[in-house]
C-alpha positions in Angstrom: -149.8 0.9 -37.0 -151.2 1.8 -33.6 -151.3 4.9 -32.2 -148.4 5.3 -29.6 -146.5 4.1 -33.1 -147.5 6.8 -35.0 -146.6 9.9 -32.4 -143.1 8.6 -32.1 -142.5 8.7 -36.0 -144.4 12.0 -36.2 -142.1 13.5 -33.4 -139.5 11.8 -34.9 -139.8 13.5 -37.8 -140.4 17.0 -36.5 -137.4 16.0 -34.3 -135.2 15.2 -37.5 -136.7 18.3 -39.7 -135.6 20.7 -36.5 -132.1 19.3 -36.4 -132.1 19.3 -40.1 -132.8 22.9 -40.2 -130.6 23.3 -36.9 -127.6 22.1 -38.9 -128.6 23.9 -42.1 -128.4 26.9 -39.7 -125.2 26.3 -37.8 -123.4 26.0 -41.3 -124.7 28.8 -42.1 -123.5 31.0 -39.4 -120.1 29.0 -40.0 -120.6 30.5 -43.7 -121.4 33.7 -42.2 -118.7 33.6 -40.0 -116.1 32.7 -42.7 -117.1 35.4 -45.1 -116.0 38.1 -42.3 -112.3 37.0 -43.1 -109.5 38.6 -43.1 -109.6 40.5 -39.4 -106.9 43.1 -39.0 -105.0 44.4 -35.9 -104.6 47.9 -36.0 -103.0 47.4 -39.8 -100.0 45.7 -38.5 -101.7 42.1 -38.9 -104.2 40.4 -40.8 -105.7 37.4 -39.5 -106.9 35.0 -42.8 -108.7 32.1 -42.8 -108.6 29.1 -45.8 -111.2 26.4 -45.9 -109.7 23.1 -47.2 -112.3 20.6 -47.3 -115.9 20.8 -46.4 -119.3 18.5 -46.4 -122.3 19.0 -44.1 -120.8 18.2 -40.5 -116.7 18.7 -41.3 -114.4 21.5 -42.4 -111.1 21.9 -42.6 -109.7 25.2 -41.9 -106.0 26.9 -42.1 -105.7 30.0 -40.2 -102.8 32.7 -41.5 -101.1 35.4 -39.9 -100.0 38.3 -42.5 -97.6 41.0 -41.0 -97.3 44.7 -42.4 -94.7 43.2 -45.3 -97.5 40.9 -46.3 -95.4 37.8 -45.1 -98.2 35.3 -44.4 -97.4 33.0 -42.3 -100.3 29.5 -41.4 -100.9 29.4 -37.8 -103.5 27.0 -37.1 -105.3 23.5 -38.8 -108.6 23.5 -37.6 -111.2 20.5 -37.8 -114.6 21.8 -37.3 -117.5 19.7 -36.7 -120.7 21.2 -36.7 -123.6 20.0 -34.6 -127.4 21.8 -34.3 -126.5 25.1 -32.7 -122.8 24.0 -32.1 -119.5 23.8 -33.1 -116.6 21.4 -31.8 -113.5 22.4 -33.0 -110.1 20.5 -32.7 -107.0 22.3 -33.8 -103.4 22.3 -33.9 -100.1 23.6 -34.9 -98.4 23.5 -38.6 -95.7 21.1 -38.3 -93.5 24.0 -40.5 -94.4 26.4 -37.9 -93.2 24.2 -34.8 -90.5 24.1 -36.5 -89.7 27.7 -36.8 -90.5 28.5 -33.2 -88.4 25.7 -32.1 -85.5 27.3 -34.1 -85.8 31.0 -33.2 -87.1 30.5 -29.5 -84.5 27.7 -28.8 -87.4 24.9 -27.7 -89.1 21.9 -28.4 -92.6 22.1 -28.4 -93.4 18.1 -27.3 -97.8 18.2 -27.1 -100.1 21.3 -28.4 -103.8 21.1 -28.4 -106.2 23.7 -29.0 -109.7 22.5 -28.1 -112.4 25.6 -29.0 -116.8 25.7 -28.7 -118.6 28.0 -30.6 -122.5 28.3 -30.1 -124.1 29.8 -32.8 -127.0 30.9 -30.7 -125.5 32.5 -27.6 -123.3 33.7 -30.0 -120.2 32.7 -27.9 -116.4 31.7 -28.6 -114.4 29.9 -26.2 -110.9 28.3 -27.1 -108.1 26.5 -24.7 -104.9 26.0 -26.1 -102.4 24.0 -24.2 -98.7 23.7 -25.0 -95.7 22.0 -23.5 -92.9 22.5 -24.4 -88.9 22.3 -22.9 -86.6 25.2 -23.1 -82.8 25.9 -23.6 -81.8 24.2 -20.3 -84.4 21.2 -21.2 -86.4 22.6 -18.5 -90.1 21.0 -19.1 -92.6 24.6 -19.4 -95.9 25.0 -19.8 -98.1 27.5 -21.5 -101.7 27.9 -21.5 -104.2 29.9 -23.1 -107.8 30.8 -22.8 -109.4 32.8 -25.1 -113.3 34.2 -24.8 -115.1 35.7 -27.8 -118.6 38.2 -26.3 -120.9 38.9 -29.6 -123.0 41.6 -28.0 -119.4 44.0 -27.7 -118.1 41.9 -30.2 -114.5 42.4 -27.7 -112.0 39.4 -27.0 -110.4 38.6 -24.0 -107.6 36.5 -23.9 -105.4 35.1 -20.7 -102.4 33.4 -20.3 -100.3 31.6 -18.5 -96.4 30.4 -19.0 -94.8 28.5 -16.3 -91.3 30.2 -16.8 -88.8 30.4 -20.2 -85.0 29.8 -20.1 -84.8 31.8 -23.6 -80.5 31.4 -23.2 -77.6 30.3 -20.9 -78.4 32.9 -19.0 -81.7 34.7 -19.4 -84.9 33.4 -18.1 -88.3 34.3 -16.5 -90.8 32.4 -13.9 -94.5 32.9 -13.4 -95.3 34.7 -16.8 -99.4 35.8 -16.9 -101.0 37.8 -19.3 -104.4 39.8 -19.8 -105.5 41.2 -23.2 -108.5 43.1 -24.8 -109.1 43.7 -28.3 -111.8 45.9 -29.2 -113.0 46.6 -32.9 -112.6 49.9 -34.3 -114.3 49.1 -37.5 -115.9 46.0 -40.1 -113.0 43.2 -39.4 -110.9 45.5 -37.7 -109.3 44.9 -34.2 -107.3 47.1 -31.5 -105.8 46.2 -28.2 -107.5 48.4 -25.8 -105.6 46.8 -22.7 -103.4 44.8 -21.1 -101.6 43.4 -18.3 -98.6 41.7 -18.2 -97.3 40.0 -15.2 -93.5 38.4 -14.2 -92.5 36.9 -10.8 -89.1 36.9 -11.7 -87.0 37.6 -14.8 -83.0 37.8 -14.9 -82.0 39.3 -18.1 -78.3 39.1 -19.5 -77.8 41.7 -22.7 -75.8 40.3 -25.4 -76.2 36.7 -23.9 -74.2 37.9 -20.4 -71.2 39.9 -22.5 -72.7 43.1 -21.1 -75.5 44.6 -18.4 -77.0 42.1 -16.2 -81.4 42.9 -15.4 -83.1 41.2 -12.6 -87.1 42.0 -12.1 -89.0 41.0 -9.2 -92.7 40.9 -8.9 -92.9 43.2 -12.5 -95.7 44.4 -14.0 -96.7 46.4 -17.1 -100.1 47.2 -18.1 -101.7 49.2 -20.9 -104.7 51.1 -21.6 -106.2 52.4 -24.9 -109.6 54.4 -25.1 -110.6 55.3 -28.5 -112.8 57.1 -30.3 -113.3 57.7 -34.4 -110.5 59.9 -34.8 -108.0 60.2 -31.7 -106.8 57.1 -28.7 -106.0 58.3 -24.8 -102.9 56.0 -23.8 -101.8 55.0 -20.4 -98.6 52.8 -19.5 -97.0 51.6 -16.8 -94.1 49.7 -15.6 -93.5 48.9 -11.9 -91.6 46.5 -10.3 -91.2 45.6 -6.6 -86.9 45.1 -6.9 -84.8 46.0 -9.9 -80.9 45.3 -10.1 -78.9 46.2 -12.7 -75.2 45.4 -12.9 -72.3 44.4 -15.7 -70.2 41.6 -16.5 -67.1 43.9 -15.0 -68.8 44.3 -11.6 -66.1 44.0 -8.3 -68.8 42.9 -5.2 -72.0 41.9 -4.6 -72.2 46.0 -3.7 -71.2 46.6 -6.9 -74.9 47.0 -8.9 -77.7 49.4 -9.3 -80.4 48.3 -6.8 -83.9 50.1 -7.0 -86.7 49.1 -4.7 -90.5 49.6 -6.1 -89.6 51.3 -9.1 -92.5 52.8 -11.0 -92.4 54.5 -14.6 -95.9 55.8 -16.3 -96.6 57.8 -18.9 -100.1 59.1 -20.6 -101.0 60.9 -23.6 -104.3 62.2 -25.2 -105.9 62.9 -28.5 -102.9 60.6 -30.2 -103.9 60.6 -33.9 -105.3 57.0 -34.6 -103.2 56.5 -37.4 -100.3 57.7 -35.4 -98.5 53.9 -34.2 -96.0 54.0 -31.6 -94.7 50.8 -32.9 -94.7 51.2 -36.4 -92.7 54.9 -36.0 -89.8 53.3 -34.0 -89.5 50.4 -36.2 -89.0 52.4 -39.0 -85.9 54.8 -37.3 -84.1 50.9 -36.5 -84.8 49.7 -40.1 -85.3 52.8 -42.7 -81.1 54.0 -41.6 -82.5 57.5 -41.1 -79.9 60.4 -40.9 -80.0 61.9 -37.1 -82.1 65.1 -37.7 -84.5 62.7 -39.5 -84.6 60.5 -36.3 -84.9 63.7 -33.9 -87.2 64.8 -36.2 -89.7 61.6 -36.1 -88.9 61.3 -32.4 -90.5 65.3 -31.3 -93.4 64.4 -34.4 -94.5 61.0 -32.5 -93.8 62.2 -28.7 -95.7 65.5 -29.4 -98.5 64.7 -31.3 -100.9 64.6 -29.0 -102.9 67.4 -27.0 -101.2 66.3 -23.9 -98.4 64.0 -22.4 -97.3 63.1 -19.1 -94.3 61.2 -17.8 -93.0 59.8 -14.4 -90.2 57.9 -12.7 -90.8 57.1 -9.2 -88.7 54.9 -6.5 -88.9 54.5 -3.2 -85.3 53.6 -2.6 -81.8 53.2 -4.6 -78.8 52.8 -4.2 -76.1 53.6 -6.7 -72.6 52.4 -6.0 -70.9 55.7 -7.9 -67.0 54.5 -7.4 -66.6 51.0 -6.7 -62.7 52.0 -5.8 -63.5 54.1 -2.9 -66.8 52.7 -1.6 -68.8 55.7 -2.7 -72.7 55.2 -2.2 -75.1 57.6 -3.7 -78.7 56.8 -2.1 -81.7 58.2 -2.9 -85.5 57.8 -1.3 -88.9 58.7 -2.1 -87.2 60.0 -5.5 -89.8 61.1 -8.6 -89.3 62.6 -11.8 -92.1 64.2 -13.8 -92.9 65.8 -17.4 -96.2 67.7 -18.7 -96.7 68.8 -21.5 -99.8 70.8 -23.0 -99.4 69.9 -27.4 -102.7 71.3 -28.3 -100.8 74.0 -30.2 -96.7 73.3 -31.6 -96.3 76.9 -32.3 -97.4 77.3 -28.2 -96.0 74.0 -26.3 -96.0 74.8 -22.2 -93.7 72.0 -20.0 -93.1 71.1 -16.9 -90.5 69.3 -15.2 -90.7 68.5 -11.5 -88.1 66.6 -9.4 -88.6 65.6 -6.1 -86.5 63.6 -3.2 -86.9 63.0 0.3 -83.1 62.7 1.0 -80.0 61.9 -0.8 -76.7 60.6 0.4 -73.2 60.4 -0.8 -71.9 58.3 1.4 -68.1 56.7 1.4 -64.4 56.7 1.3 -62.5 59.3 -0.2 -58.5 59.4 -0.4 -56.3 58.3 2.4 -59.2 55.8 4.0 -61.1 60.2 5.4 -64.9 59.3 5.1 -67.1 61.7 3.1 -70.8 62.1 4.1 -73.2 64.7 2.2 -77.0 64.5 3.0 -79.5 66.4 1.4 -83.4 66.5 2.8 -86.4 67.7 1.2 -85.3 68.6 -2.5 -88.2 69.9 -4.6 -87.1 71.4 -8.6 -88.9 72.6 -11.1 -88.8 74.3 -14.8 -91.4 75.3 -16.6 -91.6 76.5 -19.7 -94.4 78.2 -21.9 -95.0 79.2 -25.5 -92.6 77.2 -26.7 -92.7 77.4 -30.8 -91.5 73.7 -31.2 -90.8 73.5 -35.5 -88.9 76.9 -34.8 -86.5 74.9 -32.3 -86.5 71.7 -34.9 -85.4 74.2 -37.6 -82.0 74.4 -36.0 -81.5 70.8 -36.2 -79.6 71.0 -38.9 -77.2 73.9 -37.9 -76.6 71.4 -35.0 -75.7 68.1 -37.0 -73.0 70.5 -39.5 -71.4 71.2 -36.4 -71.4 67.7 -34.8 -69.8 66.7 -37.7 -67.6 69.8 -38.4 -66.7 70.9 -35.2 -62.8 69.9 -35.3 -62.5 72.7 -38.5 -65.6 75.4 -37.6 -63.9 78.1 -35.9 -66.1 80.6 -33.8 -67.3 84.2 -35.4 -66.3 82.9 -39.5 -65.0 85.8 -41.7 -69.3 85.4 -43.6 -72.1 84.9 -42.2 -74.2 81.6 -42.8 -77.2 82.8 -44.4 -79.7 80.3 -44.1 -78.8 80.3 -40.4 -79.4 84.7 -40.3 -82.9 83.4 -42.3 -83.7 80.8 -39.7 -82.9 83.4 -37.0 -85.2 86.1 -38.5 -87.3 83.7 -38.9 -87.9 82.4 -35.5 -87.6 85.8 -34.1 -91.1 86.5 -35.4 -92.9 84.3 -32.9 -90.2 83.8 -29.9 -91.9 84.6 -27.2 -90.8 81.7 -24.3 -91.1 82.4 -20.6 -89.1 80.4 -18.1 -89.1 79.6 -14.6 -87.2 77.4 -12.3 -87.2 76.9 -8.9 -85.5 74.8 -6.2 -86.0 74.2 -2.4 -83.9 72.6 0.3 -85.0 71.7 3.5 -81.3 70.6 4.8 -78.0 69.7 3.4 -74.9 68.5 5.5 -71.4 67.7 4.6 -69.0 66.1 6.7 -65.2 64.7 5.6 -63.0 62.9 8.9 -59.9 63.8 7.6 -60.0 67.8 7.4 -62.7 68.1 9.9 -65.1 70.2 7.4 -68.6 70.5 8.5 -71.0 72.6 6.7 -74.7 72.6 6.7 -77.7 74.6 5.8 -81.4 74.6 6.0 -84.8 76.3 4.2 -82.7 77.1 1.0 -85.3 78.3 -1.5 -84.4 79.6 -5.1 -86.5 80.8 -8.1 -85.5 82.3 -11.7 -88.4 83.6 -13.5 -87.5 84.0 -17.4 -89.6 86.2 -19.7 -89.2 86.7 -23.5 -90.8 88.5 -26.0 -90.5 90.4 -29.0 -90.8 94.0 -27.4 -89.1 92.7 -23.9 -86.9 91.2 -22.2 -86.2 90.4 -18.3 -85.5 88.2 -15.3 -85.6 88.1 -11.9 -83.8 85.7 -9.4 -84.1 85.5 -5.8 -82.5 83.4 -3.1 -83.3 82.7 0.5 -82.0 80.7 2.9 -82.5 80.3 6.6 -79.5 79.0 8.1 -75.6 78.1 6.6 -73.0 77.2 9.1 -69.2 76.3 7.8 -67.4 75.2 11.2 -63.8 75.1 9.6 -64.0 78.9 9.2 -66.1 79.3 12.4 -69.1 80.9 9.9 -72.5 81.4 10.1 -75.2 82.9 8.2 -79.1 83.4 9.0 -81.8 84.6 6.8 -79.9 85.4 3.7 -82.1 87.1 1.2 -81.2 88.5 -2.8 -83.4 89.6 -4.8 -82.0 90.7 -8.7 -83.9 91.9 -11.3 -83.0 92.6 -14.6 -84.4 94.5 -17.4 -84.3 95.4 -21.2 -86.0 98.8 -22.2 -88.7 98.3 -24.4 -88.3 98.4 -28.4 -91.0 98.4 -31.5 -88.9 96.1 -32.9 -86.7 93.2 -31.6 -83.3 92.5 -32.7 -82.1 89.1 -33.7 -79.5 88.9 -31.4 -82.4 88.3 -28.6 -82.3 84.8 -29.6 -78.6 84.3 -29.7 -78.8 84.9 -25.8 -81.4 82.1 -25.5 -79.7 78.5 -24.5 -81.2 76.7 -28.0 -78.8 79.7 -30.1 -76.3 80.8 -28.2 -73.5 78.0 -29.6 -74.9 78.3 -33.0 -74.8 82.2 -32.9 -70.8 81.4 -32.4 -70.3 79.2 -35.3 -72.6 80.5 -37.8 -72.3 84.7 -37.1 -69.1 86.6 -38.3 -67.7 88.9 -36.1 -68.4 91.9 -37.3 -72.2 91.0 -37.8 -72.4 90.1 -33.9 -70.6 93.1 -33.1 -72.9 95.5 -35.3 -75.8 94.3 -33.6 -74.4 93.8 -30.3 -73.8 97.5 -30.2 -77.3 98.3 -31.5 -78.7 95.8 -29.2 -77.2 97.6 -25.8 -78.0 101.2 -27.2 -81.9 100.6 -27.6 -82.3 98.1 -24.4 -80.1 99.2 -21.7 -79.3 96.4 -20.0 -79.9 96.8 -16.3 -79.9 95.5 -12.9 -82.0 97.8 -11.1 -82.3 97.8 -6.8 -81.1 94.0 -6.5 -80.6 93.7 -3.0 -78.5 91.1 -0.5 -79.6 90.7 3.5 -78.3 88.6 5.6 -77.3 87.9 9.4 -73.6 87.3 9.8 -71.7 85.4 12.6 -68.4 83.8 14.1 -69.2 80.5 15.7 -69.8 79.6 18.9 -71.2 83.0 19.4 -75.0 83.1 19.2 -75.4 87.1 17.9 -75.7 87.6 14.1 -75.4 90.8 12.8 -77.1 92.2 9.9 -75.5 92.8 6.6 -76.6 94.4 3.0 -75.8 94.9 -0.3 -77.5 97.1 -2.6 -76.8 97.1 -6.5 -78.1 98.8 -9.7 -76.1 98.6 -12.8 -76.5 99.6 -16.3 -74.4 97.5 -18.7 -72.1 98.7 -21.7 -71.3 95.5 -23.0 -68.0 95.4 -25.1 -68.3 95.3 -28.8 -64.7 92.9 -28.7 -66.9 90.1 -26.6 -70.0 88.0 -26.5 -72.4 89.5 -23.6 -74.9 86.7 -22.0 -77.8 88.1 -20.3 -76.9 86.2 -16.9 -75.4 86.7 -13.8 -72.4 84.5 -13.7 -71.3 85.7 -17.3 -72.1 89.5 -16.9 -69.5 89.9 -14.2 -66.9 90.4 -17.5 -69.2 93.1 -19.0 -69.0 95.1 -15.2 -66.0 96.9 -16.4 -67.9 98.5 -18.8 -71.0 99.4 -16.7 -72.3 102.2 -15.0 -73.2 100.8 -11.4 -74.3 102.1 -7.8 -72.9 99.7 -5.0 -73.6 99.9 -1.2 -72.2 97.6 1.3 -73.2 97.4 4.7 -71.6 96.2 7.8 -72.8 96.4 11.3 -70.0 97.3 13.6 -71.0 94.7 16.5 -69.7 92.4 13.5 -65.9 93.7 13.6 -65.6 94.3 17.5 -66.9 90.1 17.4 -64.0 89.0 15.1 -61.8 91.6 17.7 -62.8 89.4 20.7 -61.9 85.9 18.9 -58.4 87.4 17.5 -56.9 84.0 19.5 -58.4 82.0 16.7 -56.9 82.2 13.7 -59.7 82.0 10.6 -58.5 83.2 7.4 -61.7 84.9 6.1 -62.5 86.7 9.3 -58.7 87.7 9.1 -59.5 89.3 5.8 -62.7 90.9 6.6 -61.7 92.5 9.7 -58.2 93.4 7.6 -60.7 95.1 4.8 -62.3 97.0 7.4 -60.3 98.0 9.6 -56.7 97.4 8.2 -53.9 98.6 10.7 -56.7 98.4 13.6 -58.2 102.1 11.8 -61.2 101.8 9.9 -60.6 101.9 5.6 -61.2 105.1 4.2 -63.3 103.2 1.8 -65.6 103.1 4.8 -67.8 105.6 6.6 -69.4 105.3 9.6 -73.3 105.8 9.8 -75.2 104.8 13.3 -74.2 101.6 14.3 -72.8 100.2 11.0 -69.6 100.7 8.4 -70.6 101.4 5.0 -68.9 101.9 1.6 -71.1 103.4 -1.5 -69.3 103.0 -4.8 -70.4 104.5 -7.9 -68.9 104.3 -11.4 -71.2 106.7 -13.8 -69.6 107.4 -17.3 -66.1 105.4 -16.3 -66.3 108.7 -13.2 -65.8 106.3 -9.9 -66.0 107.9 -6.3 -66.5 106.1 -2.8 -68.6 107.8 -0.6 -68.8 110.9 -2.7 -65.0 111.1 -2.9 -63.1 110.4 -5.5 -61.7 106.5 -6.2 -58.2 107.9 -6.8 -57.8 110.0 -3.6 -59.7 107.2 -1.3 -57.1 104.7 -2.3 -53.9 107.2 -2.2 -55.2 107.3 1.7 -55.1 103.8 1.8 -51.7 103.3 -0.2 -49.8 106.4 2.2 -48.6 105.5 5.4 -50.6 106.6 8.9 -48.9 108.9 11.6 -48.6 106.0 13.9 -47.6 104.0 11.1 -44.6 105.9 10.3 -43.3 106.4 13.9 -43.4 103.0 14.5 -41.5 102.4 11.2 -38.7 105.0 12.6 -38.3 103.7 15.6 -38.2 100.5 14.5 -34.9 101.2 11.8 -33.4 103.1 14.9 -33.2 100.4 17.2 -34.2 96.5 15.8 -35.6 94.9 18.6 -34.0 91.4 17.9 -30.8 93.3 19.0 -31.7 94.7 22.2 -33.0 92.2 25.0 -35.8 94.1 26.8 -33.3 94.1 29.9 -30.5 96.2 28.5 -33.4 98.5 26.8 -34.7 99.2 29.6 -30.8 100.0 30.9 -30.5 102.1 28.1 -33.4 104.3 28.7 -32.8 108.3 29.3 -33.8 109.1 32.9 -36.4 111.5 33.7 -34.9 115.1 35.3 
C-alpha cells in the first residue's frame, strides 16, 4: 500500500470515528432532550412525549397534549432521523385527531406537514408546519406556522398565519396573524409572556345569526406578561379601527352601533402567580356557583393585585337610541377610565374619570319637531379612598335575601335582623371612606322646532367632596357656572356661584346609623332595621351631631333677554336640622328639603331693585316666571311686606329658631296678615268698582254722568 493509500484510510478512519462519536453525541442530546418531558404551561397543559420505536439513526415519537382534567389527547407522530450534530424531523397529524378538528371546527383538513431541524450544537429549534384545509363554505384556507426554539433564554417564539376561516353560515374572519412568547418560569415549566393577535376583518353572528351581529376591522389584541418568582405585571389590549354591532331585528342600514378606533386596555401589578384569570372564570361557568359566590370570586380575582387600571376609548360613535323617531346619540373623543390602588383591601382608593369632547342627541321627536342637544367639553370624576373592600362584600348576602325576597320583605320589620346589626357594628369599626366627584361643562345647547325652546349654558363646573369617619361627618358641594340663557322665558343668568357645606358635631363614639346613610346601606338599613330601632337611634344620632348647613351661599347675575344688564342676586342659608323621629333622614340635599320643617334655619334673599324696574319696562311681553317674580315682589305694584328695602336692593331675612319664625325681625304671622288684608288703594278701587261696573257704563255716558265742578 503506497503512501497517498494509506492517508486516505487513516483520515477515513478518523473521519468515520468523528461521525461515530458525532452520532453517539446527537442521540444523546435527543436522550437528553427526551428525558426533560413532560413541559407544562402555566398548569393548565402538559406537553408529553412517547417514543415508539428507536435504533441508532430513527425514532419514532408521539407527542400528547394533557389539559387541567388530565384528558390527554396525541398531537403529533414524529419521525426523527438523526445525523452528526443534526436532526431531521418529519411529522404529522393523528388521523383520530383530524378527525376531531374536522368535526368540531366544521373543516376538512386535505394536506398537513410539519417539517422541523434541530442542531444539537447551536442548540437551535426550528419547525414549519403547513396546513390546508377547506372550511364550512368549502372555501380552500390556509394556515401556517413557524416555530423558533433559542437555548441561551431557553424562550419560544411562535408565528402564524391563517388565510381566513368561515367557522358557520355566517361567521367568518380574513387575514388571521399571530405572535407568541413563552418564557420558562421553572424546570419544564412554560408561560406566555406575550402576544399579538392580528384580524383584517371578522363578521361575527351570536347564536349562528339568531341574535347580535359583530363586525371588526383592522382588530388587534395583544398581551404582555412580566414575571418574577412570586407576582406577574399584565397588560391587555383590544383596539380596532371600525366596530359595528347590530341584531337580527334591526330596521336600516342606520339601525347599528358603529364605533370608529375603539380602544379597550387594562393593566394590573403584583397579580399572585398562582392567581389564573382563565382558570377563575372557568370555574364560575362550570362549578354553578350561587351569585354571592360569583361576586365573591369576581372582587377576589379583579382586586388581587397591588394595582389595576382600565380604559375604553373611541374616537367616534354613533348610537341610533330610537330607530322610530330617528334619534342619534353621537359621541367623540369619548374615554372611560378606572384606578385602582389594592395594596391594602381594608384601604382600596378609586378613580373613575369620564371624558368627551361633545355629545349629540340628534333627531325626531313627536309630530315630525326636531330635537338637538349638544354638549362640549364634559370632564367627570369620582374618587374614592379607604375603601374597606371585605366590609362591603359582607353585605352580599343581605343583598341576595332581598333579590330573592323582595316581593314579601316589607320596610322597617316588627325585629331587627341581627346578623345584619352585627355586620353593621361591625363595619362601623373601620368606615372611614372619603368621596369626591366632580363634573365640568364647557357648553351645552338644546334646541326643539316645534315649541321654539332654546337653552344653553357654558363653564358649568361642579364638585362634591365626601368625608367619613368614625368621629365625623361632612360634605361640601359647590356649583359654578358662567353663563345659562333659556329664550322661551326670555332668561339669563351669569356667574352663578353656591357653595354648601354641611357638618356633623364631633362624637367619641360613632353611631351605627352613620352607615345606614352611606349609598352601600341605606336600602338594607330599610329592610333589615325595625322601626323603632331606627328611630331610637335616629334621635340619638341628631342630638349628639347637629346636623347643619352652616353659611352656604348662592350668587348670581340675573337678566331678561335681549337686555344686556344683569343684576346681582344672593342667597344666604344656615340651618340646623331636627330630623323627625316618624321618617328616614339622608344626609343630602335633595332628600333634606323634607326634614326643613323641622329645622332651625336663617334665610336671606337678595334682590337688586334695577332687576324689578327691568321686568317693569318689558310688561308687553308676557313670561310667566318674570310674572311671578315681579308679582312676589311687588304684588299689587307695592313692594311685599316680606321685603325691606336696603340701598339699592329688596331683601327678605327669614328665621325659624325653636318653631319661632319672623321676617325681617317681625313676626311671620303679622307679615303675612299685611299681605292677606286689603291696601287703601285696594279697597277704593274695590268700592267704586261694586258702585258702578264699568261693562255697564260706556265711557261716553260716564263722562255725561259726572257731577260738575261749582
Amino acid at each position: 500500500m503506497n503512501r497517498k493509500a494509506k492517508i486516505t484510510l487513516i483520515l477515513s478512519g478518523i473521519t468515520l470515528a468523528l461521525g461515530i462519536a458525532a452520532q453517539y453525541y446527537t442521540n444523546h442530546k435527543i436522550n437528553l432532550s427526551l428525558q426533560s418531558f413532560p413541559y407544562h404551561l402555566k398548569d393548565q397543559l402538559t406537553l408529553h412525549v412517547t417514543e415508539k420505536q428507536a435504533n441508532f439513526f430513527q425514532r419514532e415519537l408521539v407527542f400528547s397534549l394533557e389539559d387541567d382534567k388530565q384528558h390527554k389527547t396525541n398531537i403529533i407522530s414524529t419521525k426523527l432521523t438523526a445525523l452528526p450534530f443534526t436532526i431531521i424531523a418529519e411529522s404529522h397529524i393523528p388521523q383520530p385527531l383530524i378527525s376531531e378538528l374536522n368535526k368540531k371546527l366544521n373543516i376538512t383538513i386535505d394536506k398537513n406537514s410539519i417539517n422541523s431541524k434541530f442542531s444539537v450544537v447551536g442548540d437551535y429549534l426550528q419547525s414549519n408546519i403547513v396546513t390546508q384545509f377547506r372550511d364550512l363554505a368549502n372555501k380552500p384556507q390556509d394556515l401556517q406556522i413557524d416555530i423558533n426554539y433559542a437555548a441561551k433564554t431557553k424562550s419560544m417564539e411562535i408565528q402564524s398565519q391563517l388565510s381566513g376561516f368561515n367557522y358557520d353560515a355566517k361567521t367568518k374572519f380574513d387575514g388571521v396573524t399571530g405572535q407568541y412568547v413563552l418564557i420558562p418560569i421553572g424546570d419544564h415549566h412554560y408561560d406566555l409572556a406575550e402576544l399579538e393577535l392580528n384580524v383584517k376583518n371578522a363578521d361575527i353572528y351570536l347564536l349562528n345569526g339568531e341574535n347580535t351581529n359583530i363586525k371588526l376591522e383592522q382588530m388587534r389584541y395583544s398581551l404582555n406578561k412580566s414575571l418574577n418568582e412570586q407576582y406577574y405585571d399584565l397588560t391587555t389590549e383590544f383596539n380596532s379601527k371600525k366596530v359595528n354591532i347590530s341584531n337580527k331585528n334591526k330596521i336600516s342600514e342606520k339601525d347599528q352601533t358603529a364605533i370608529n378606533e375603539f380602544v379597550f386596555s387594562s393593566k394590573h401589578t403584583k397579580i399572585p402567580n398562582s392567581l389564573s384569570f382563565y382558570r377563575e372564570f372557568s370555574s364560575i361557568l362550570e362549578e354553578n356557583k350561587t351569585f354571592p359566590e360569583v361576586i365573591q370570586l369576581i372582587a377576589d380575582t379583579l382586586f388581587n393585585n397591588d394595582s389595576a387600571e382600565a380604559k375604553i376609548a373611541m374616537k367616534e360613535l354613533n348610537l341610533l337610541e330610537n330607530p322610530y323617531q330617528n334619534r342619534f346619540l353621537k359621541l367623540n373623543d369619548f374615554s372611560l377610565s378606572f384606578e385602582a390602588n389594592n395594596q391594602d383591601r381594608q384601604n382600596i382608593n378609586t378613580d373613575l374619570v369620564l371624558n368627551a369632547k361633545q355629545i349629540t342627541l340628534d333627531g325626531e321627536g313627536h309630530k315630525d319637531n326636531k330635537e338637538t342637544l349638544i354638549l362640549k367639553g364634559l370632564s367627570a370624576t369620582h374618587k374614592l379612598a379607604q375603601i374597606n373592600l371585605d366590609n362591603r362584600l359582607s353585605l352580599l348576602r343581605f343583598y341576595t335575601d332581598l333579590l330573592k325576597n323582595g316581593s314579601t320583605m316589607k320596610t322597617f320589620p316588627e325585629k331587627d335582623d341581627p346578623a345584619f346589626i352585627e355586620t353593621l357594628k361591625h363595619n362601623l369599626a373601620t368606615f372611614n371612606e372619603k368621596n369626591e366627584f366632580t363634573l365640568s361643562i364647557d357648553e351645552l345647547s338644546y334646541a326643539d322646532t316645534q315649541s321654539a325652546k332654546k337653552l344653553a349654558l357654558n363653564k358649568l363646573k361642579m364638585a362634591h367632596t365626601e368625608d367619613q369617619q368614625q368621629e365625623k361627618y361632612g360634605y361640601t358641594s359647590t356649583l359654578s357656572l358662567g353663563k345659562f340663557v333659556y329664550d322661551d322665558i326670555k332668561l339669563q343668568v351669569n356667574d352663578l356661584n353656591y357653595q354648601i357645606p354641611f357638618r356633623l358635631a364631633p362624637r367619641k363614639t360613632a353611631s351605627p346609623l352613620d352607615l345606614c346613610y352611606d349609598n352601600s346601606y341605606r336600602m338594607l338599613c330599610a329592610f333589615y332595621l325595625s322601626e323603632k330601632t331606627y328611630q331610637k337611634w335616629q334621635k340619638s344620632f341628631a342630638n349628639e351631631t347637629t346636623p347643619t348647613i352652616k353659611n352656604a351661599e348662592l350668587k348670581a347675575f340675573l337678566d331678561t333677554l335681549p337686555n344686556s344688564q344683569a343684576y346681582p342676586i344672593s342667597a344666604n342659608l344656615t340651618v340646623e336640622l331636627i330630623p323627625s323621629e316618624n321618617n328616614m333622614m339622608y344626609l343630602n340635599i335633595i332628600n333634606m328639603l323634607s326634614s326643613v320643617m323641622y329645622a332651625n334655619m336663617d334665610i336671606k334673599l337678595t334682590l337688586a331693585k334695577g332687576l324689578i324696574k327691568d321686568i317693569q319696562a318689558n310688561d308687553n311681553q308676557e313670561h310667566n316666571i318674570w310674572d311671578m317674580l315681579r308679582t312676589y315682589v311687588k304684588p299689587n305694584e307695592q313692594l311685599a311686606p316680606y321685603f325691606i328695602e336696603q340701598d339699592d336692593n329688596y331683601v327678605i331675612h327669614y328665621v325659624q329658631q325653636n318653631h319661632v319664625k319672623t321676617i325681617n325681625g317681625q313676626p311671620f304671622d303679622e307679615v303675612m296678615d299685611k299681605l292677606n288684608s286689603p291696601t287703601k288703594s285696594e279697597t277704593i278701587d274695590e268700592s267704586s268698582s261694586l258702585e258702578q261696573p264699568v261693562s255697564e257704563l260706556p265711557s261716553t255716558v260716564e263722562q255725561e254722568n259726572q257731577p260738575t265742578n261749582p
